[in-house]
N, C-alpha and C positions, 0 to 999 in steps of 0.2 A: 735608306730603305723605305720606298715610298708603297704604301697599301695601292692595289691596285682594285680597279671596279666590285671583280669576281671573288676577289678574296672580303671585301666587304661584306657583300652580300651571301658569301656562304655562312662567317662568324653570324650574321646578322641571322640564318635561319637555324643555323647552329642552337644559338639563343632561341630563339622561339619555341624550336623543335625541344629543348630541355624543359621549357615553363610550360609546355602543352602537357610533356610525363609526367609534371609536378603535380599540373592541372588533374591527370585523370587519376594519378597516386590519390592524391586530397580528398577526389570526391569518389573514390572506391572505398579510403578510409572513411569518410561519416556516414557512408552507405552502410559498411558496416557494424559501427558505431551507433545509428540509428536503427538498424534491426535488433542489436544488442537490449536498446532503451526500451523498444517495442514490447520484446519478452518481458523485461526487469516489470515496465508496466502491466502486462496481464498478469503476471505472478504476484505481483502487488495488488493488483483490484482482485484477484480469485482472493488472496489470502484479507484483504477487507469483507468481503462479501461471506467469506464464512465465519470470521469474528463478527458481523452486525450478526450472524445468525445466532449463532454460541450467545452472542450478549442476550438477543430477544428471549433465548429458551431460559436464560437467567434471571432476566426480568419475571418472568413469567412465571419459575422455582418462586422466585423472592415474594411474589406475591401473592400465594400459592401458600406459601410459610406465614405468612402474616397474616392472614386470615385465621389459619389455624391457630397461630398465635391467639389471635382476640375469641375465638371459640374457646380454648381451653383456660383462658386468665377467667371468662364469663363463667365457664361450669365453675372453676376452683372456688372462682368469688360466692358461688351459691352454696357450694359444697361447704364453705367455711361458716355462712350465713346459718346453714342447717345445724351446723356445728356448734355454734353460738347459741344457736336458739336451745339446743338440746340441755348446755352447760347453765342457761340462767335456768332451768326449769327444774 
């Protein structure tokens, strides 16, 4: 049973014709696999972009609080000072 010309050449496009579907399956799939990353990425940089935000209004609380912090340790320290002064007299 000897292969003849046309029968070569049909397996042979056969072949070809199957790794072309493979071909255009593969790269439909990272097409959409790539759109997928796309999203995952901007919902990642929004959800950065509102934590740098959230952190700066916390930095800002924080220091904001420590200030007040060193105004009232300053009044207490006078207020105690006046305290003192009242007690030796």
């Amino acid at each position: 049973m000897a292969t003849t010309g046309p029968e070569i050449e049909v397996d042979t496009l056969t072949h070809l014709e199957e790794r072309v579907q493979k071909a255009v399956a593969l790269v439909q799939r990272l097409r959409q696999e790539k759109e997928a990353l796309l999203k995952d990425l901007a919902t990642s940089q929004s959800a950065l972009e509102d934590s740098q935000l959230a952190n700066l209004g916390l930095r800002e609380e924080l220091e904001t609080m420590q200030t007040e912090r060193k105004q009232v340790r300053g009044r207490l320290e006078k207020l105690l000072g006046h305290i003192d002064q009242l007690g030796a007299a």
